[in-house]
C-alpha positions in Angstrom: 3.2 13.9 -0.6 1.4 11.4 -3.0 5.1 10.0 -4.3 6.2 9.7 -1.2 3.3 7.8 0.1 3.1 6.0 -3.4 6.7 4.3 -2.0 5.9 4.0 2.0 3.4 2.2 2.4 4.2 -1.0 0.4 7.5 -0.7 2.9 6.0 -0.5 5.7 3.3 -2.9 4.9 6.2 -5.6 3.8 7.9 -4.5 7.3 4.6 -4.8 9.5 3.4 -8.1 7.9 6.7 -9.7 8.1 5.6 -9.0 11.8 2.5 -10.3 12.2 2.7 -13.4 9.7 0.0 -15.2 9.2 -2.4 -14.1 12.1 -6.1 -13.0 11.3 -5.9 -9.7 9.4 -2.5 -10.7 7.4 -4.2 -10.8 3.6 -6.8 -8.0 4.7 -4.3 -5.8 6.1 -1.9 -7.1 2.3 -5.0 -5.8 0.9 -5.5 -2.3 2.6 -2.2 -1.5 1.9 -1.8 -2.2 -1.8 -5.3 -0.1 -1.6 -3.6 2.8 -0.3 -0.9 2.3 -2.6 -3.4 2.7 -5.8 -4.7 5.5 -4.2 -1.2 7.2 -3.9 -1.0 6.4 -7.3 -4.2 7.8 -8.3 -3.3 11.2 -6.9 0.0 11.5 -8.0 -1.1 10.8 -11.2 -3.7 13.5 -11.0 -0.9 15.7 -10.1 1.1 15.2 -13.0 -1.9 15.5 -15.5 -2.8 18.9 -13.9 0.7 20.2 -13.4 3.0 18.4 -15.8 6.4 16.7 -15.3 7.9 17.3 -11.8 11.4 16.2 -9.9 11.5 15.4 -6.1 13.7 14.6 -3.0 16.7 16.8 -4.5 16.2 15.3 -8.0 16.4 11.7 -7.2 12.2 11.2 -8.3 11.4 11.9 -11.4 7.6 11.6 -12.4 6.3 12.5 -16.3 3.0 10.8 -18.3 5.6 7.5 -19.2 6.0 6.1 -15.7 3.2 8.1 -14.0 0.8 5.6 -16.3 2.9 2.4 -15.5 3.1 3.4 -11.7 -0.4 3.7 -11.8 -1.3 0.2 -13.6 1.2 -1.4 -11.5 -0.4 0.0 -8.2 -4.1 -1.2 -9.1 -2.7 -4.7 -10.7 -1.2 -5.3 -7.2 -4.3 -4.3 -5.2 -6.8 -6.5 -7.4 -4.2 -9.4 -7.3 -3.8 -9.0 -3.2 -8.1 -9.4 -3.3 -7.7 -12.3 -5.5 -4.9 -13.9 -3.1 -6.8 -14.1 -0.1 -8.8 -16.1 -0.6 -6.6 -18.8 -3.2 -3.4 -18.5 -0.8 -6.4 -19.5 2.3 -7.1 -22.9 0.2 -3.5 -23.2 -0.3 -2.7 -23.1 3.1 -5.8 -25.4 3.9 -4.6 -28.1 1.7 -1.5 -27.8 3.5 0.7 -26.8 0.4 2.1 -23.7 2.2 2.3 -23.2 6.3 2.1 -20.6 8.8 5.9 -19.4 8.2 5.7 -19.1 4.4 2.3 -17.0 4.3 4.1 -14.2 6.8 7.4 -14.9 3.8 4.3 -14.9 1.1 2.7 -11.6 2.6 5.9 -9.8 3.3 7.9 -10.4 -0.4 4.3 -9.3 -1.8 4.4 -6.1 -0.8 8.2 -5.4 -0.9 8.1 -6.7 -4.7 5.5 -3.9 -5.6 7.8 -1.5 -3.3 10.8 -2.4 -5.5 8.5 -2.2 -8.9 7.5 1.2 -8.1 11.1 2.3 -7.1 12.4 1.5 -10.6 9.9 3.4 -12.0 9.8 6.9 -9.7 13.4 7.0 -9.5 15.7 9.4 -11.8 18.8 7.8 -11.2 20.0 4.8 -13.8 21.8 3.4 -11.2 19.4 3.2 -8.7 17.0 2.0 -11.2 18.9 -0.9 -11.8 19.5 -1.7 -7.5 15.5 -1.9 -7.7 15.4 -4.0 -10.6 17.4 -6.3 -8.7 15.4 -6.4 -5.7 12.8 -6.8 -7.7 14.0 -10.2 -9.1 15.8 -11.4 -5.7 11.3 -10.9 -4.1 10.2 -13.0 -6.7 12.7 -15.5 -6.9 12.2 -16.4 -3.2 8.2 -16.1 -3.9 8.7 -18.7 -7.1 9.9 -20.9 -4.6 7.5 -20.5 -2.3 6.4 -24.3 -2.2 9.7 -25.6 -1.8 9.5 -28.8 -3.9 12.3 -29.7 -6.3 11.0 -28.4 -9.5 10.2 -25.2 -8.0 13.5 -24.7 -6.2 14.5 -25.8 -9.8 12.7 -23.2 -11.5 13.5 -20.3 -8.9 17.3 -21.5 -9.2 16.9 -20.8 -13.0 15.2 -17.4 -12.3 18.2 -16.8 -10.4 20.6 -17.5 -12.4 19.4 -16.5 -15.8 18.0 -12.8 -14.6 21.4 -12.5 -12.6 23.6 -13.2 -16.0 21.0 -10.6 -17.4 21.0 -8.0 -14.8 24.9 -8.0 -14.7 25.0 -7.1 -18.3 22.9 -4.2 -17.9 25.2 -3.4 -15.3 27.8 -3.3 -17.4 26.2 -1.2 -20.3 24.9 1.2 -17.3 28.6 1.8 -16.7 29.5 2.5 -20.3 26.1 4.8 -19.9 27.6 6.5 -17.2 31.3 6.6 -19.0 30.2 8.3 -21.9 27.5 10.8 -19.8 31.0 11.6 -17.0 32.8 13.4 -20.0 29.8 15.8 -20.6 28.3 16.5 -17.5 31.1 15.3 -15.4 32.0 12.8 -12.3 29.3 12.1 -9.9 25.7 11.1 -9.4 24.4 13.8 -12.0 25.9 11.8 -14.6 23.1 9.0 -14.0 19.9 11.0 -13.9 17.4 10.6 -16.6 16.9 14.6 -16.9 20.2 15.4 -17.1 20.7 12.5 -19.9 17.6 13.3 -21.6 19.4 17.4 -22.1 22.7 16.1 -23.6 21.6 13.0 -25.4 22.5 14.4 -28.8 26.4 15.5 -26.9 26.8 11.9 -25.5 29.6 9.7 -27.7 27.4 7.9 -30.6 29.7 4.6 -30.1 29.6 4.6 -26.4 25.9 4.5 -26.2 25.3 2.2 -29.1 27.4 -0.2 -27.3 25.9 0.5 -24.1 22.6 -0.2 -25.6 23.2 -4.1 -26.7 24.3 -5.1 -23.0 21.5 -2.9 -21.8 19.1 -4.7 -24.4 20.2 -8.5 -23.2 20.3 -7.7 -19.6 17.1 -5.9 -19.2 15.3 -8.3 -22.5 16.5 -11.0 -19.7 13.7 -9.5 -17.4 10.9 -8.7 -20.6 11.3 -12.5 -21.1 12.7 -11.4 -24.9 13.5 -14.9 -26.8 16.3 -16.2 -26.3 17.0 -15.2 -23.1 12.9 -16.1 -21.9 13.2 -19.6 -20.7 13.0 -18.6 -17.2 9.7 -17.5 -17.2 7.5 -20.5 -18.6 9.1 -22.6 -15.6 8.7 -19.9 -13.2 5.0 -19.1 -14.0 4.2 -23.0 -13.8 6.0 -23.4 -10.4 5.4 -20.4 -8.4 1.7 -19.3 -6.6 -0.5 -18.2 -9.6 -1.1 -14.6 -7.6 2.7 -13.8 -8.4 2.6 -15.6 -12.2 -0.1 -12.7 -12.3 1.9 -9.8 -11.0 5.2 -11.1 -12.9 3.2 -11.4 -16.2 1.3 -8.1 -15.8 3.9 -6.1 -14.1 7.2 -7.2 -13.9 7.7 -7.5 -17.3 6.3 -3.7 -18.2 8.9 -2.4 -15.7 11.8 -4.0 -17.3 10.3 -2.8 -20.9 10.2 0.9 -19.4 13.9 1.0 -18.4 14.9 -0.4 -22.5 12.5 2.4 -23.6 13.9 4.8 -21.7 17.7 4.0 -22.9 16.6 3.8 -26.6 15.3 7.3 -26.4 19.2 8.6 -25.4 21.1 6.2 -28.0 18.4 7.9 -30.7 19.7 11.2 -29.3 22.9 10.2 -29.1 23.4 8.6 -32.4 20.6 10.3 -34.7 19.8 6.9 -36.3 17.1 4.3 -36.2 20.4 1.4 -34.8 18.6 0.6 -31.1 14.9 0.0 -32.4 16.5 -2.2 -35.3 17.6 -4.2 -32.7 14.2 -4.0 -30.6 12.0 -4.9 -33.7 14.4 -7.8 -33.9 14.1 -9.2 -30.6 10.5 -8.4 -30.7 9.6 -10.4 -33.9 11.5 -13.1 -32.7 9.9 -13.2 -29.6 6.5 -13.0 -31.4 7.3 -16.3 -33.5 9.0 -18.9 -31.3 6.6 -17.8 -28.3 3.5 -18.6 -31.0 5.0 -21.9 -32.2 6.2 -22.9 -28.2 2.4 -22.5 -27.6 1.1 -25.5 -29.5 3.3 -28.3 -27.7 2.4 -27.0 -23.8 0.6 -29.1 -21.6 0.8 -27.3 -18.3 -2.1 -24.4 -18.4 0.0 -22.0 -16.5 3.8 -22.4 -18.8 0.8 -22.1 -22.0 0.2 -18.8 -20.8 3.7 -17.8 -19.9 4.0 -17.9 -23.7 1.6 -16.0 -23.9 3.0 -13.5 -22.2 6.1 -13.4 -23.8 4.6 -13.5 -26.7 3.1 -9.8 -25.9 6.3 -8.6 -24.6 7.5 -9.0 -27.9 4.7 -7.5 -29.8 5.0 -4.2 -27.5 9.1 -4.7 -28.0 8.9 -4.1 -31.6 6.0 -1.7 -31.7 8.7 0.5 -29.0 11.4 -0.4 -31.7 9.2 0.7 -34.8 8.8 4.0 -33.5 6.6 6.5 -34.4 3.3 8.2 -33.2 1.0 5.4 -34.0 3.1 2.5 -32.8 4.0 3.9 -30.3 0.9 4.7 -28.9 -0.4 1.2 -29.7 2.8 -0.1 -27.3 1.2 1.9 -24.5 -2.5 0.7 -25.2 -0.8 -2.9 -25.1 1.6 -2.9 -22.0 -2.2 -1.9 -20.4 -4.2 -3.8 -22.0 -2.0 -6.9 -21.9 -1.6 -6.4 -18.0 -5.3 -6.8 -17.2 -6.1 -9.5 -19.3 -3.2 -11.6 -18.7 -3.2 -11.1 -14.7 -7.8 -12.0 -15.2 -6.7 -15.3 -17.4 -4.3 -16.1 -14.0 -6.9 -15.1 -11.6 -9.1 -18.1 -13.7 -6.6 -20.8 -14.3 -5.6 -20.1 -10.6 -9.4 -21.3 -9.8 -9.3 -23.6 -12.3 -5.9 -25.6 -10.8 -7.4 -25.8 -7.5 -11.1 -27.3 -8.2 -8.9 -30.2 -10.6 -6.1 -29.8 -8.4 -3.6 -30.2 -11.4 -2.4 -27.6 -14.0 -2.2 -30.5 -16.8 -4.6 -29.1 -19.6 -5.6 -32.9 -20.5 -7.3 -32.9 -17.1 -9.1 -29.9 -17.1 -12.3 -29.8 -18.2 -16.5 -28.6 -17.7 -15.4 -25.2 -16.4 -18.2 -23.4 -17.3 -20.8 -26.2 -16.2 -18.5 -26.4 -12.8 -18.2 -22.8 -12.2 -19.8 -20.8 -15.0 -17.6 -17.4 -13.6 -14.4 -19.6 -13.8 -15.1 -20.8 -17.4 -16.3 -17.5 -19.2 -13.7 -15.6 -17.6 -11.2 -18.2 -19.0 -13.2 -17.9 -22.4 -13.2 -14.0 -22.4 -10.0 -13.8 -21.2 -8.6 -15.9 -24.2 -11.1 -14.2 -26.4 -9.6 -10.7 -25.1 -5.7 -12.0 -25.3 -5.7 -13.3 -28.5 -6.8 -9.8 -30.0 -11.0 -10.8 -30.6 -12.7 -7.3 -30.9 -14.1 -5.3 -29.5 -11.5 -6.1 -26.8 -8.8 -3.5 -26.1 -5.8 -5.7 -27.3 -7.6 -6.0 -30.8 -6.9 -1.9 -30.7 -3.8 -1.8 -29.9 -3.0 -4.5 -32.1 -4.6 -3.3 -34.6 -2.6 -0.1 -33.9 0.5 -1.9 -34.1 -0.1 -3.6 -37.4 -1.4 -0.5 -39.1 2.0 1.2 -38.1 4.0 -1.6 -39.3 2.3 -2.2 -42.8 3.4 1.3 -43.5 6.8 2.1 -41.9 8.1 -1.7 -42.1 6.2 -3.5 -44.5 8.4 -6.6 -44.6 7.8 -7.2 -41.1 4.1 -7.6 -41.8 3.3 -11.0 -42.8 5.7 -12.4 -40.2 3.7 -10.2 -37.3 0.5 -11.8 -38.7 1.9 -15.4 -38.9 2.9 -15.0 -35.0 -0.8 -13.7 -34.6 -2.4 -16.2 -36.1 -0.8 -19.2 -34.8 -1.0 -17.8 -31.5 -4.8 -17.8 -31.8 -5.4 -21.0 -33.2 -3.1 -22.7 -30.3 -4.7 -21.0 -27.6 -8.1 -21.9 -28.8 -7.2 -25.6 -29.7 -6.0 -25.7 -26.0 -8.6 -24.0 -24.3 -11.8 -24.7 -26.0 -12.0 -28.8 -24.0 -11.1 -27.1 -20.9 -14.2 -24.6 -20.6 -16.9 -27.3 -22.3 -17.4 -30.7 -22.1 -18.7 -32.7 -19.0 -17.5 -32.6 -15.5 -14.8 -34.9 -14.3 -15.6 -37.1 -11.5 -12.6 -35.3 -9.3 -13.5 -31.7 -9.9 -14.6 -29.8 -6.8 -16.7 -27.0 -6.0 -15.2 -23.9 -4.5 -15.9 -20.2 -3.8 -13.9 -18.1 -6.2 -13.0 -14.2 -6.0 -15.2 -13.1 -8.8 -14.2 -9.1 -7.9 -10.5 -8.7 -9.7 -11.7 -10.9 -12.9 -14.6 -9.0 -14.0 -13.2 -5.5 -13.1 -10.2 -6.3 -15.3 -12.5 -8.1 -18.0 -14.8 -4.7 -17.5 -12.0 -2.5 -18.2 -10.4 -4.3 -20.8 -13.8 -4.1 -23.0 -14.4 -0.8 -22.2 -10.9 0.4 -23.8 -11.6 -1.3 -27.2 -14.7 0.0 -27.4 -14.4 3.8 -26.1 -11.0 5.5 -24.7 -11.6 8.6 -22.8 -10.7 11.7 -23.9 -7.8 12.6 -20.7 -6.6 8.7 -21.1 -6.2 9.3 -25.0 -4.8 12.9 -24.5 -2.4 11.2 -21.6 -0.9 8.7 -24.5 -0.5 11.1 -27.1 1.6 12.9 -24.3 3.3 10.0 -23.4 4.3 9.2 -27.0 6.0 12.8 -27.4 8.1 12.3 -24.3 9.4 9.1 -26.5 10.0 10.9 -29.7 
């Protein structure tokens, strides 16, 4: 019952607010539902820590402590982002950026994006894992376009087109998937289920599966925003409403991660070697480096923080690709931690864009003498992203690094460099934003204080103390990925 709530509601709330549009109630009732959603979540998640694994609806749902987690941050992401965005998409509208017809569009992709989101992570089918990831992209790339000016039809056009190339490769490796899976548990839609797979990994054809895994690695790296296939997302961040550049940095990009991690655990089975996280710890490390060094040239606040994010993606890519119990468990610490600190920075620059009414850094400035909640939560949040203890990303770095100076040693000083630059660019950029003196043009506005310190709360919280059942959940988590 909680699965199949988990999935219903966010359908039927897309379905009845694509009704109702923009009339009183539209972003309270977006809110009660992505509410109910988190507490669907909640329970099921409760019912997988009390029961273990479990497979629904005739084996098509498949629920374990990997995607139970993810379902779970992805659920309460989306409800704390639906908070923040009724109030910044009401100034929007107010200043006349988006109408009546484009907040019902607005309301309604909301809710079916965290439908499709949650679909690719319930579901135990490879095929219909990668249908959702498609919806997934087509939702956002009409809500990247939301304003309709050229440079963000521009940007959704390049979404489009670059996630499309991407998604069709991992098409094309989930066929080859599927090729070398038909021989051993024959024709049909058994051949695509993750249990069955996860039985017969070490029976599957080494080749097949090693090929598989580089189309599946570009096409779903496409949607993790893995350098060089990433420049979609600094242009779609920038152009589209900051409530989705916080759901595509904090969500969007973990659910795409998931289904790579998932494939690398059957090429490992299939081939007994360490081949797919070579490649991962590539991509990853590469990610890590141009995304630092991209950071010190941005001038838009919101493509600075896209970099950001990719920047993370490739830190948890190559902890996933290093393997092993404490890297591991630091990529799962970070794909949570990341989430609620990068979705709080957006919440903040959000508030920040509309009282200067710009996104150029340059003419940003007095945050925290304008709005003190808008310019410590900037400050935090930066403090928290760039891995500052006692913050929970300075744990799972930490983690991360610890694992890597002893299983990849090489890799070391290059994972430190990406670090380091990363912190001195997002502190050079940020530090005249949040002091100085108040421009002339900056305006005073009510801001939704709620989702920023609950995400700040929690984020300090898990580098400080991790409860027991959280810890006991990751180590169980970690030996599903063995």
């Amino acid at each position: 019952m909680p699965l199949l709530i988990l999935l219903i509601v966010p359908l039927a709330a897309s379905l009845f607010l694509a009704f109702i549009g923009d009339r009183k109630g539209a972003p309270e009732l977006n809110i009660v539902g992505s509410a109910a959603t988190f507490c669907a979540g909640l329970a099921l998640a409760f019912e997988v820590y009390r029961t273990g694994p479990m497979i629904a609806g005739g084996n098509f749902f498949f629920v374990d402590a990997f995607n139970v987690y993810l379902a779970v941050l992805t659920s309460f992401v989306s409800m704390t982002t639906a908070i923040f965005s009724r109030r910044y998409m009401r100034r929007e509208r107010e200043h006349g950026t988006v109408g009546h017809r484009r907040m019902r569009f607005y309301h309604a992709m909301f809710q079916l994006f965290i439908f499709a989101m949650l679909l690719c992570l319930l579901t135990n089918n490879v095929g219909i894992l990668w249908i959702a990831m498609e919806l997934a992209t087509l939702s956002t790339v009409l809500l990247v376009s939301l304003y309709r000016t050229p440079s963000a039809i521009e940007a959704a056009w390049k979404y489009f087109i670059l996630c499309g190339v991407g998604i069709a490769l991992a098409l094309f490796g989930t066929v080859l998937l599927y090729f070398a899976a038909e021989k051993v548990l024959g024709a049909g839609g058994e051949a695509l289920l993750w249990t069955n797979l996860s039985q017969v990994s070490d029976q599957l054809e080494p080749r097949i599966l090693s090929l598989a895994f580089v189309f599946l690695m570009v096409g779903y790296g496409t949607k993790v925003g893995l350098v060089p296939i990433h420049n979609w997302l600094p242009d779609a961040h920038s152009e589209g409403p900051t409530p989705i550049s916080a759901v595509l940095s904090g969500l969007l990009l973990n659910i795409a991660l998931y289904a790579l991690v998932r494939c690398k655990v059957l090429v490992d089975g299939a081939t007994g070697t360490h081949h797919s996280g070579d490649i991962m710890m590539g991509f990853g490390i590469v990610s890590v480096l141009v995304a630092a060094f991209s950071l010190l040239r941005q001038k838009d606040i919101k493509r600075m923080f896209a970099y950001s994010s990719i920047e993370h993606m490739g830190i948890a890519t190559f902890a996933f690709g290093l393997g092993g119990p404490v890297a591991t468990f630091g990529a799962l610490l970070h794909m949570l931690v990341h989430s609620l600190t990068k979705s709080a920075i957006f919440f903040t620059v959000g508030h920040a864009s509309q009282m200067h009414r710009t996104q150029e850094m340059d003419r940003i400035k007095g945050l925290i003498r304008g709005n003190p909640l808008v310019g410590w939560g900037l400050s935090l949040g930066v403090l928290a992203i760039v891995g500052m203890p006692p913050f929970g990303v300075f744990t799972s770095e930490f983690l991360i690094l610890t694992a890597t100076i002893k299983d990849a040693p090489l890799m070391a000083p290059l994972l430190l460099l990406g670090l380091g630059v990363t912190f001195a660019a997002l502190f050079r950029r940020v530090q005249p934003m949040v002091l100085g003196e108040i421009p002339p043009y900056q305006k005073r506005l009510k801001v939704a204080h709620i989702p920023v310190l609950l995400h700040m709360a929690l984020v300090l919280v898990l580098g400080v103390y991790m409860p027991a059942f959280l810890a006991g959940w990751f180590r169980t988590a970690v030996g599903l990925l063995k």
